[in-house]
N, C-alpha and C positions, 0 to 999 in steps of 0.2 A: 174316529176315535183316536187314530195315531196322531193326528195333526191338533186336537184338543190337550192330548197327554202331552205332546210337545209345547203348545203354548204351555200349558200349566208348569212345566218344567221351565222357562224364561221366565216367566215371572216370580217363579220362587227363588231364581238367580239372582235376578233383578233385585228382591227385596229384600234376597242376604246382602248384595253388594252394596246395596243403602244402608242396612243394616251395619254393615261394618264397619263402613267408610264412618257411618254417623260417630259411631262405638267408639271409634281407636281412631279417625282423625288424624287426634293431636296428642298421638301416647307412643302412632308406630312408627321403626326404621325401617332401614332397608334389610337389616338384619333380622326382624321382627318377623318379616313378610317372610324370610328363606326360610323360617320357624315353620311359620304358617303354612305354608306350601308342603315343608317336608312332612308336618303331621296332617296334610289333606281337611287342614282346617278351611282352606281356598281352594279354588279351583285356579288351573292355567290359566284361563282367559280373565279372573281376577286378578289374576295374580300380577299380569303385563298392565291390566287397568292401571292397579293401585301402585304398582313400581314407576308408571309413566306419568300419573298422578303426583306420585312423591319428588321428583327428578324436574319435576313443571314440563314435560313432554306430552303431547298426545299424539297421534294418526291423524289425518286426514280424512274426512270423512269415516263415517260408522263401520263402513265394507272394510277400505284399509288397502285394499290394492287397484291397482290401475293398467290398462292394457297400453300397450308402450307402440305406438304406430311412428317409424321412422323414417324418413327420406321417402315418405307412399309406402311402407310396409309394413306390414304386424309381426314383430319379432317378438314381443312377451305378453303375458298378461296378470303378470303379479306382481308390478313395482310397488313396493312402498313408499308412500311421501311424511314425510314428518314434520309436525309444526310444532314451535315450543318460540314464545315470547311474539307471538304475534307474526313470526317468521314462517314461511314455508321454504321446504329443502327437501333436494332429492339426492337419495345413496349413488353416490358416485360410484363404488365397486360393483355396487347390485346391475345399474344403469350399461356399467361398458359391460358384464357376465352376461347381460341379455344381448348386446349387439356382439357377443364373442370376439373383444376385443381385451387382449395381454399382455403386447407390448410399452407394460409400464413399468414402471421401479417404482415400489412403494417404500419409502423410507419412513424415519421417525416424525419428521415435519414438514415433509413435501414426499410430490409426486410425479415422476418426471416420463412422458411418454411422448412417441414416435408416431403419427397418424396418417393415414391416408395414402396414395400410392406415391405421392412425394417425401413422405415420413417427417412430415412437420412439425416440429416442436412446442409441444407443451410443457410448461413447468407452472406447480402452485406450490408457493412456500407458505404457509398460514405459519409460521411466526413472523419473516417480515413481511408478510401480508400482502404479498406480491402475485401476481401472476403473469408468464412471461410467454411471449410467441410469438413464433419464427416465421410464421405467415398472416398476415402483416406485423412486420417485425414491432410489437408494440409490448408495454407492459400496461397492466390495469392494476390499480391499488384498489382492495377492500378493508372493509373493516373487520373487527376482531369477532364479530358475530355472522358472520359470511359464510364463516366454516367451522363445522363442529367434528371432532373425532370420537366415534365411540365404538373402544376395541379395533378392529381389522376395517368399518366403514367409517367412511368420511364422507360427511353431508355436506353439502352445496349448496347455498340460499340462493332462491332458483331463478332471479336478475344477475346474481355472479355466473352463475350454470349458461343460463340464454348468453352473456355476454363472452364468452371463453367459446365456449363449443356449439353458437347455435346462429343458422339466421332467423330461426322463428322458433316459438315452443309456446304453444296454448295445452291450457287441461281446463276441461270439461269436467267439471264436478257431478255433474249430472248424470253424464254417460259414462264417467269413470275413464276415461280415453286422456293420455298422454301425448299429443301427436306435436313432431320437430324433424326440425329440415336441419342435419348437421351441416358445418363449413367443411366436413371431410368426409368419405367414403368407408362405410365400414366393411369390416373383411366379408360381408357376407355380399359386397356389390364390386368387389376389387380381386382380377386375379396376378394376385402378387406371391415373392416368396413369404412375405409375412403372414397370408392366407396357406401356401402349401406347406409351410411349419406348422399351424396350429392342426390341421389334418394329419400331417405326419404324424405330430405329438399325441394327436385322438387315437392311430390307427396304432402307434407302442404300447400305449397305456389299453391296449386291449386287445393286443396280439394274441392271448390265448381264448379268445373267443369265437369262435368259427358258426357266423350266422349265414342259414340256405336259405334263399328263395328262389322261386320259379323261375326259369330260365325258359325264355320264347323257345318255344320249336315247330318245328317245319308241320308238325301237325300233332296235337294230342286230343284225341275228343273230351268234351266237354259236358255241359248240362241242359237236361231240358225241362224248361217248364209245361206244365200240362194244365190248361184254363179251359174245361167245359161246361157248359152252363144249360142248364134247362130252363126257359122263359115261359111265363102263361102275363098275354096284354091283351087288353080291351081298352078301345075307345067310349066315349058316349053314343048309346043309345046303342050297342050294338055286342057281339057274344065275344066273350073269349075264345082267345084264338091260342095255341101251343107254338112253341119253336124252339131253336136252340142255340147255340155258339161256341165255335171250336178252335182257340189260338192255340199254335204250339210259340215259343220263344229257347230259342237257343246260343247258349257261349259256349268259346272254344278257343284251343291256340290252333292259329293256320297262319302259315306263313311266318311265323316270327311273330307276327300281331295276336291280335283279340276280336276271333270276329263276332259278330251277333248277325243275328237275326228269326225271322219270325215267319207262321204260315198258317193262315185260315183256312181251318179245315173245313166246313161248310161251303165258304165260297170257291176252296179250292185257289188262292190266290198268295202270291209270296210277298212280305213285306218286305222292308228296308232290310238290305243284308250288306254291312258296310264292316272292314278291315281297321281296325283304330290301333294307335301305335302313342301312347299316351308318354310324355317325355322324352319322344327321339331326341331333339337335342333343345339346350337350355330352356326348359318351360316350354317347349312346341311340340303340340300334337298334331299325329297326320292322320287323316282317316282316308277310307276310301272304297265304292261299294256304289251299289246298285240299290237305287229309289222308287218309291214309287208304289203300283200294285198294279192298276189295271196298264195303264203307261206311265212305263219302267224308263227312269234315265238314270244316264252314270253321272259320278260328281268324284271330285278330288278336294282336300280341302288341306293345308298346312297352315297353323296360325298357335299365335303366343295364348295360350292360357287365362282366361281373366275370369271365368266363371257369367260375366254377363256381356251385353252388346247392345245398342239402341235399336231398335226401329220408330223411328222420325226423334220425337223428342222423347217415348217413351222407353224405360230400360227395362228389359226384359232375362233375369237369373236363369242361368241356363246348366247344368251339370251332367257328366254321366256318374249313375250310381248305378248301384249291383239290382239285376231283371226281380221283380217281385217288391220293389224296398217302400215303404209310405215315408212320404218327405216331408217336415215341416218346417217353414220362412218365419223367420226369428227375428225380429227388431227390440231393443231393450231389452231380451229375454222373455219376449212376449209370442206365441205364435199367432200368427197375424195371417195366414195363410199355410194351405194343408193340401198335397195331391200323391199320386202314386206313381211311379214309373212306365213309361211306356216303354216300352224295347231299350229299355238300358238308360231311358233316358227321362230328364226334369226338368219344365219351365216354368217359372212362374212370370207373370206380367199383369200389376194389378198399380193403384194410385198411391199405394202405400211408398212402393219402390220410388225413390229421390237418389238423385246424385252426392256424392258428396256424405253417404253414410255406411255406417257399419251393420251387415246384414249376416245370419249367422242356419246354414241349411241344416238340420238334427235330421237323421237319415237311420229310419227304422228299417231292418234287416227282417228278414222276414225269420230268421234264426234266434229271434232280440237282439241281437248285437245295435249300439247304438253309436255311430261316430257322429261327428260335426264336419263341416266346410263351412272357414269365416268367407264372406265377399266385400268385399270393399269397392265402393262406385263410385272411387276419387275419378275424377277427369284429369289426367294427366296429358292429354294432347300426344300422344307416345311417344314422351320425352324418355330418352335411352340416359342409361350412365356413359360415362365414358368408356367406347372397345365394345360396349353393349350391341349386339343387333335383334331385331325384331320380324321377323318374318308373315306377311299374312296374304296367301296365295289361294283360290277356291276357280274351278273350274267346274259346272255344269251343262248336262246336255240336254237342250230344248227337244219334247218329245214333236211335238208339228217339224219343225225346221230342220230335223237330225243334226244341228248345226250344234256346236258348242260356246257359250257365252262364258266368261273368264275375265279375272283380276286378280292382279300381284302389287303387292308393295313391299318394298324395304324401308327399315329405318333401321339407322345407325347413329349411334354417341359422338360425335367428332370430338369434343369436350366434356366436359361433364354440364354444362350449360344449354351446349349448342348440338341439336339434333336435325341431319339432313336425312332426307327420304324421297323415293321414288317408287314408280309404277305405271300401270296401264289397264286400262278399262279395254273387252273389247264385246259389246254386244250385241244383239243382233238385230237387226233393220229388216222390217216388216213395214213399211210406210209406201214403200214401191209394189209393185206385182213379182219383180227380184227380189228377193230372202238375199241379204247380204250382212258383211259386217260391219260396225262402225267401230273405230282405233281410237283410244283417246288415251293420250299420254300426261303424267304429270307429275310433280316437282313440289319438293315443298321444304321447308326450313321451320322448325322449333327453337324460340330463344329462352332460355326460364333463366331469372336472378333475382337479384333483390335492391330495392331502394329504398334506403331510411327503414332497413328490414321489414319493408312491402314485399312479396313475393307477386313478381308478372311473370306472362307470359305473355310474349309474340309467336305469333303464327303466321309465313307467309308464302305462299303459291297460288299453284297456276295449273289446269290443264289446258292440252291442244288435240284438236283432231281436225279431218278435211272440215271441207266446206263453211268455216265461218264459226267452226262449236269449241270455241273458246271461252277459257276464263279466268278471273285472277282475283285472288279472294286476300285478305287479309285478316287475321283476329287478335285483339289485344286483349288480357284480361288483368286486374291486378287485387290483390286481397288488402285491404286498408280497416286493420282490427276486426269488427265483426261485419262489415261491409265490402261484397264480394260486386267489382266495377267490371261488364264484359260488353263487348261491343265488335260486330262483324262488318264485312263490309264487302261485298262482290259483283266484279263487271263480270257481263256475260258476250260473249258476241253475235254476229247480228244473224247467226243462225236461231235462235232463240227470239221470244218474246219481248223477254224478261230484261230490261237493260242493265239496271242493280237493283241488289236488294240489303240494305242495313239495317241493320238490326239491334239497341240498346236494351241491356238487360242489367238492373240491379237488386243484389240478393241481401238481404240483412236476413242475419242470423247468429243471433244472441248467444244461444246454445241452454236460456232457460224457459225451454217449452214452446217454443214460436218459429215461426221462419214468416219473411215476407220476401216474395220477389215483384218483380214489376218489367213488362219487357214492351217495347215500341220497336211498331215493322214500320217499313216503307219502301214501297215496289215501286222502282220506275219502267216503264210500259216503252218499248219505243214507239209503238204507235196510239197507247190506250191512257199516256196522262200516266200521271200517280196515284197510287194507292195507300192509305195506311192502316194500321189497326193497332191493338193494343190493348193488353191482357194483366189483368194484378192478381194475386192468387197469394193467399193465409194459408200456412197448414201449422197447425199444432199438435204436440203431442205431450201428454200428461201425466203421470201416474198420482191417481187421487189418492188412491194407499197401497198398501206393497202388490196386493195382485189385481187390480185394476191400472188399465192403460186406457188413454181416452185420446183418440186422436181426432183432428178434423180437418176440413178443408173446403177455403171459399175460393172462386176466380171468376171474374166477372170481367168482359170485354166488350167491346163493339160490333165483333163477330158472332159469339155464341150465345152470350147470353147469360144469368147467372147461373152454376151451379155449384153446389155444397155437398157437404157430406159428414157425419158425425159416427165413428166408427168404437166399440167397446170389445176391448178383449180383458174377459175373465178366468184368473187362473185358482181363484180360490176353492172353488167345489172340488170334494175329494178326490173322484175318479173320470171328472171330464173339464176339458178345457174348455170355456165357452166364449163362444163369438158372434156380435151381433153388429151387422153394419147397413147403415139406412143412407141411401143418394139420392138426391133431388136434382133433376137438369130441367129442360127450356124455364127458366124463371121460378122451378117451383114449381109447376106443373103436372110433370112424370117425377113419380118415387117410387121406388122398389128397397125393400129390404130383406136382409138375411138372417136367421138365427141359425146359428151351427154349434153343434156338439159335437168335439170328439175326444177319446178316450185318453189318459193320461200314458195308456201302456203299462197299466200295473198289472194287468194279467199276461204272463207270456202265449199262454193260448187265444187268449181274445181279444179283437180288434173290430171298433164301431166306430161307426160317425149315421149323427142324424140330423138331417137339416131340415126348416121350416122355410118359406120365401112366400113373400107377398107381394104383387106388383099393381100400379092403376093402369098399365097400358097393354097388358099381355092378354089372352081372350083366359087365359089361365091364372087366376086372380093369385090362387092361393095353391103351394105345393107342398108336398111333403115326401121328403127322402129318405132311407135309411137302409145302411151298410154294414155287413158284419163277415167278419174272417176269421174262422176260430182254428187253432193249432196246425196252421199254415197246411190247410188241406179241403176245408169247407167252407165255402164260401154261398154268402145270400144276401139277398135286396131286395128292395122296394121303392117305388115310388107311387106318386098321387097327386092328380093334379083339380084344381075345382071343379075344371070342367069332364070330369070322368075320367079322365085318361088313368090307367093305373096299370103296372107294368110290375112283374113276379120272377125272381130268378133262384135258383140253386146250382149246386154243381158243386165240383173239386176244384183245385186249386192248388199243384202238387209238382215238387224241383226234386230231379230224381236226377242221380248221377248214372252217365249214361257206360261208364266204366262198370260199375256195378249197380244193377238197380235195384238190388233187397237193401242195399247200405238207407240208410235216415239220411237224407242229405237235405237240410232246409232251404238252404240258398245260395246262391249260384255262387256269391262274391266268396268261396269257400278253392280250397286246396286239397287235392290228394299229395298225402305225403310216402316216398316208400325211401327206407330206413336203412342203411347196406351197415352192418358191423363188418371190420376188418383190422385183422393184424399189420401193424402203421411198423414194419420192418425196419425202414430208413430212417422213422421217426421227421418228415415233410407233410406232416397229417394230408397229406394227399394219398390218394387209390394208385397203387400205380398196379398196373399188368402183372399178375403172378401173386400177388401179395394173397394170404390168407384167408378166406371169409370163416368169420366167426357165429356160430348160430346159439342159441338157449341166451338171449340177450332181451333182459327183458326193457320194453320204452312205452312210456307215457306222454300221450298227447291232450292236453284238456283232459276228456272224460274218460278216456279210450286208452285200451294197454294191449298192447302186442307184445309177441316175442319171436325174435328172429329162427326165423327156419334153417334147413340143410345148408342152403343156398348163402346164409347170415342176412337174407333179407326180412323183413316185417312193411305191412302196408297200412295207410291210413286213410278214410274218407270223410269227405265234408269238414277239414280242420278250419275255422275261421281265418279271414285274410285278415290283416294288421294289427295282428295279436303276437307279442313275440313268444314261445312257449320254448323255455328250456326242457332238453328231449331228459333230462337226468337218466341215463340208463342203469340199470341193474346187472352185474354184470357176474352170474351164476357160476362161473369157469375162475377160480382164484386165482387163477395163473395168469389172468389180464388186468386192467387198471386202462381207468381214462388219461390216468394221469394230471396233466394242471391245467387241461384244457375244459371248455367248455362249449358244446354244442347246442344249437338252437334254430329254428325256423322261422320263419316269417313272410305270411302268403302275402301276392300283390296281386294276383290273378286268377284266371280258370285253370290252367297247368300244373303241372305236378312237378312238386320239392323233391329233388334228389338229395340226402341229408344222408355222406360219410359219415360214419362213427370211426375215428381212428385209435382202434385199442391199440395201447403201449403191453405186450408180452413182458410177464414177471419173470426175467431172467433171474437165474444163479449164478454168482460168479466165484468158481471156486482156483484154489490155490496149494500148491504144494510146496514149500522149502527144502533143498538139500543143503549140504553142508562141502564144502574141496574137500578130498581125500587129503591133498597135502598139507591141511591144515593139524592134521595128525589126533583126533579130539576122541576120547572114547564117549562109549553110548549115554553113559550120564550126562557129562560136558556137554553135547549136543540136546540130549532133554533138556538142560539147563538153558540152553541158547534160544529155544522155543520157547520156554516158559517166559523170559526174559525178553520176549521181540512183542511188537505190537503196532496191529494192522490197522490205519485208519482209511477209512471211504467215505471221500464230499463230493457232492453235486458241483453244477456248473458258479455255483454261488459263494463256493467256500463252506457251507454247513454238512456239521459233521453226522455222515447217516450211520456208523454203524462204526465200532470200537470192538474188535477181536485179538484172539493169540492163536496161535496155529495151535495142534493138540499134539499129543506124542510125537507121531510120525512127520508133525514136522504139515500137516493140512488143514487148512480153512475152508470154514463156506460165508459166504454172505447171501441172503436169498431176498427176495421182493426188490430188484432193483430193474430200473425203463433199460429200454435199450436208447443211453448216451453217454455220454463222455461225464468220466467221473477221476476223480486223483485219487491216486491209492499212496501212502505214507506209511511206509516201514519204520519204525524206529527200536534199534538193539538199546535196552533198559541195562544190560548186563556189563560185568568188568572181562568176561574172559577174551572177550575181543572187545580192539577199538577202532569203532569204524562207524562214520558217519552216516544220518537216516539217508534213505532212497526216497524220494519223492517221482512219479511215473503219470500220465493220463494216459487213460485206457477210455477205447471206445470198444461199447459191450453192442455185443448183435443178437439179430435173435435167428438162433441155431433151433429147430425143432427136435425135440426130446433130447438137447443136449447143451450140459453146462458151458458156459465161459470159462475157458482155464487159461492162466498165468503159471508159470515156473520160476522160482528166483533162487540163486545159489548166493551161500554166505561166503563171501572169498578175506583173502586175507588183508584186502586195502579197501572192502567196501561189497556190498550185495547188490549182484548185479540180476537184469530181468532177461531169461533166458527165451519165453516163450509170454508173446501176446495174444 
């Protein structure tokens, strides 16, 4: 119904905006339109139609924005591109605000900026139509339509753009992707001072914000999931049988890390319980932990971040997300693939997964919370930036041999071009009746540039170890418009078989709807002759209309044989997403397909998926699944197979905080938060020793409201991690203030947010005036002198907070003021004396149950401050 009332709602947009355009054409201005607008005779998104309409401007495509992938990164995903006269151009302001580059001067008719860690020189002048740079010292002349200014951006026609700032830049209309290899380093890959200024500059312009999150510790308990399940299965031809199944899954901080792990209560057996330490340092995670169940080995792993990794030629998505979460694999915005976590953990590995594209994980929290992980499966050969290193080191212990097999590499940037690296293989040898080790050392060199802005890459090493097990491999690859040239080539020595093996591979890919590759082997034997073979393989991918995706794939070789595949994902049904995918292998022979349903997630209580499968080679012709999870606590299944088999479960299903376990706690990827108010004495919003605690404070987190106790603490459970949630407190005692600060949290883990409130004490600051005796003044003359003076008090800023006169006797108060430094400004308005204002800074403290006082005496050449 909602997705009906919604179309009907486009088309009746649609048919006023025809409507209008028809109407008024050739009658409206620009002026007409701000009419139109302000009486909501138009809507917004008319409104930019018929202004970009009138101006001869449009967008780029219908969407309008573009995901911006630079130097192999994704740094935005909402550039604008604008065409207007058969022209495309992109916002040069919009463009550097996404790669967080500032270092420009924008003036009236040019734009003069510093780039890279050499700060090379760019200038564009668009009136004399010049652009000038310092590295290679060259200028380029365009034309008067090159460059358009409108308001604060300036558009780029995007041959000037490529030819100024770029060795390559393709966009994909299709996929809406942006992707450029700039001639320079942006600050987000360069650590210079022009990077620790724009940090600097983020951390002033928000110095009164004080954000808490989790701080590792030595140990906090954490969360346990509780998975038990009652089964009822029968075979064919035979009775039901009863059973059950009992995982527990656990997070926590230990050690500083994140540990997990897991334990079948049935079998009484302990799963993977491994130490992970996610961004120790630049993008490198360490884990480390004990594998396994029935034989247990240890493993160490330290490596860069990428989200996936090959085994052989296929790539396989790999992520840790939060114990409980259902994860869906996202191509074009399509799900394309659907699985659940196991201990913490998610792979996918399916024919869908290619090199070389943008893959997008949507990660259902069993609490609903719904985040994203993009992955990108560029092949970068692990080309470093320049000062870049890369670390990827794993250690394992063979359970037969108690022996430990191990490899480590380094790669480093030497240039921004030129990446060298090393390492060592050491594993274990089992070929003798001795269990021993084998060493293999090796070496390698990355060259990546460009020619006739071709981007190649060379590849070139070599390992060595005893006896003969040598090798030395070379790869070249280069990209030539939409045809991707790669070619390998490897001696082996004569410990080995194998003498070489080359390998030619070419990739065309258009980017409208098709890929072709094409790849030739050829093994030399030292003693077995040569061998070759050779593999061609189609895949397409389509959307026939906005929620249909149609992809496919042929590969036919000398080796395998053919096989195909024609795969549909449907998103248009209201409340499930559907998936059907049919394979064909030896020639056409064997086919197997899938139907799968699963739920869009509009119920936060309820989660399904049902799938159908049909095979000609399985003794189980035809299956049927289906899974449901309702309000993250019950859970049921089923399945069915032709041949009888059919299998029954129920149970719970239930993440309990082991801190407290009456708290609701959904899912693990969740934070205790505990809440300390305190009188901020020194005003360093830091806690120090002795300071205050403040209690009757009331804070809101999400749903949940506390109010700090005896103590000035308040606790919180189960807060969502990567949510930021300003704590806004209430703060019932008027004699405190937050003052201009602002407090907030933001979980990243299992651990618990320690979150200062540092209340500012509403001091008084009072005052009393005398008069010199020698000044000889009767009691009038002196009321006169008071009525006549006048007290001002400003902040650190110069704004003036409060404007007094002392009363009779000559005293003041001023009250609601922080404890800091403020100027106080005496000024005598009167004629009986002449003597110039006092100006004074006072820093005010907080004195408990007692005002701030000042003394100042009226002397005969000026009024002095007697007491601070």
């Amino acid at each position: 119904m909602q997705k009906t009332y919604s179309r009907f709602l486009m088309s009746l947009l649609g048919a006023g905006l025809i409507l209008f355009t028809t109407t008024y054409s050739m009658d409206y201005s620009l002026e007409d339109l701000e009419i139109f607008k302000a009486q909501n005779l138009i809507t917004e998104e008319e409104y930019q139609i018929l202004k970009a309409e009138l101006e001869g401007t449009s967008f780029i495509n219908d969407e309008m924005v573009y995901s911006v992938i630079v130097n192999g990164r994704v740094r935005g995903t909402h550039l604008k591109l604008l065409k207007k006269d058969s022209y495309d151009y992109i916002p040069l302001i919009e463009f550097l605000n996404i790669i967080r580059f500032k270092n420009y001067d924008f003036e009236k008719n040019r734009i003069s900026m510093k780039v890279g860690k050499e700060l090379h020189k760019i200038d564009i002048d668009w009136e004399q139509k010049v652009a000038t740079l310092s590295d290679p010292n060259r200028k380029i002349q365009f034309n008067e339509s090159a460059i358009l200014r409108e308001g604060n951006e300036i558009y780029v026609e995007i041959e000037l753009f490529k030819e100024i700032f770029t060795n390559s830049l393709e966009i994909d209309t299709k996929k809406l992707l942006l992707k450029t290899q700039l001639t320079f380093s942006t600050p987000f890959e360069i650590d210079t001072s022009l990077e620790n200024r724009l940090d600097n500059e983020f951390t002033r312009e928000n110095k009164n914000e004080i954000i808490y999150t989790n701080k590792n510790r030595l140990f906090d308990i954490g969360y346990m999931r509780f998975n038990v399940q009652g089964e009822l299965s029968k075979s064919k031809g035979e009775n039901f049988e009863t059973g059950w199944t009992g995982d527990l899954e656990y997070q926590g901080n230990l050690l500083y890390g994140e540990l997990t792990t897991s334990y079948d209560v049935k079998e009484k057996m302990l799963g993977d319980t491994y130490l992970y330490y996610p961004e120790i340092y630049k993008n490198h995670s360490l884990e480390f932990g004990s594998y396994g169940t029935v034989e247990r080995e240890l493993g160490l792993s330290l490596k860069k971040e990428k989200g996936y990794f090959y085994v052989g030629k296929d790539i396989v998505i790999r992520e840790n997300v939060p114990i409980g979460s259902r994860v869906e694999l996202l191509y074009l915005g399509f799900p394309i693939a659907v699985q659940y976590a196991e201990n913490g953990i998610v792979e996918f590995q399916n024919s869908e997964i290619k090199n070389d594209r943008e893959y997008t994980l949507r990660v259902y929290e069993p609490n609903g919370k719904i985040y994203t992980i993009d992955i990108n499966t560029a092949v970068d050969f692990r080309q470093q930036n320049k000062g870049e290193i890369e670390y990827d080191f794993k250690i394992r212990e063979d359970h037969d041999s108690r022996k430990y097999a191990s490899e480590g590499n380094i790669y480093y940037g030497l240039t921004e071009n030129l990446t060298l690296g090393t390492g060592y293989i050491r594993s274990i040898d089992t070929s003798n009746e001795k269990i021993d080790y084998l060493d293999l050392f090796n070496a390698e060199a990355v060259y990546s540039n460009y020619v006739f802005r071709m981007p190649y890459t060379l590849v070139l090493g070599g390992e060595k170890g005893k006896d003969q097990r040598t090798k030395e491999y070379l790869e070249a690859q280069i990209q030539i418009n939409n045809v991707k040239l790669r070619t390998e080539y490897q001696n082996f020595g004569l410990y080995y078989d194998l003498e070489t093996v080359r390998s030619y591979t070419i990739e065309y890919n258009p980017g409208n709807g098709y890929s072709i590759d094409s790849n030739y082997y050829i093994n030399d034997y030292y003693n077995e002759g040569t061998e070759k073979n050779y593999d061609i393989g189609v895949s397409i991918y389509k959307n026939l209309m906005r929620d249909l995706l149609v992809t496919g794939e042929y590969s036919t070789g000398n080796s395998d044989g053919d096989e195909y595949s024609i795969n549909l994902y449907y998103t248009g049904l209201h409340y499930v997403n559907t998936r059907l995918n049919n394979r064909w292998s030896d020639n056409g022979k064997d086919f197997e397909s899938v139907l799968t349903l699963m739920n869009k997630n509009l119920w936060d209580a309820l989660d399904f998926s049902i799938e159908f499968s049909y095979s000609n080679r399985d003794e189980s012709r035809f299956t049927f699944r289906f899974d449901l999870n309702y309000d993250n606590w019950l859970s049921a299944g089923m399945f069915a197979g032709k041949n009888g088999e059919q299998n029954y479960k129920l149970g719970v299903d239930k993440v309990v905080d082991l801190k407290d376990i009456t708290r609701n706690v959904e899912s693990m990827n969740s934070s205790r938060v505990k809440v300390i108010a305190f009188v901020d004495e020194n005003s360093n919003n830091i806690y120090d020793s002795g300071e205050k605690l403040v209690d009757n404070v009331e804070i809101k987190i999400g749903s949940q409201t506390e109010v700090t106790g005896d103590e000035g603490e308040a606790y919180f459970f189960g807060v969502p991690n990567g949510i930021l949630y300003d704590l806004n407190p209430k703060i019932r005692k008027p004699s405190y203030s937050l003052g201009s600060n602002k407090v907030a949290v933001r979980g990243t883990n299992t651990g618990t947010i320690e979150a200062f409130i540092p209340l500012k004490a509403m001091v008084t600051l009072s005052g009393v005036f005398i008069v010199d005796e020698k000044l000889n003044l009767s009691d009038d003359d002196i009321k006169d002198i008071y009525d006549n003076t006048i007290i001002k008090i400003k902040d650190k800023e110069g704004k003036i907070l409060e404007n007094t006169i002392p009363d009779e006797s000559g005293i003041f108060y001023v009250s609601g003021l922080l404890t800091e430094s403020y100027s106080v400004e005496i000024t005598y308005l009167g004629d009986k004396l002449n003597i110039p204002p006092l100006i004074e800074t006072i820093d005010l403290k907080y004195i408990e149950a007692k005002d701030n006082e000042i003394v100042l005496k009226f002397r005969e050449k000026g009024i002095a401050l007697l007491k601070n």
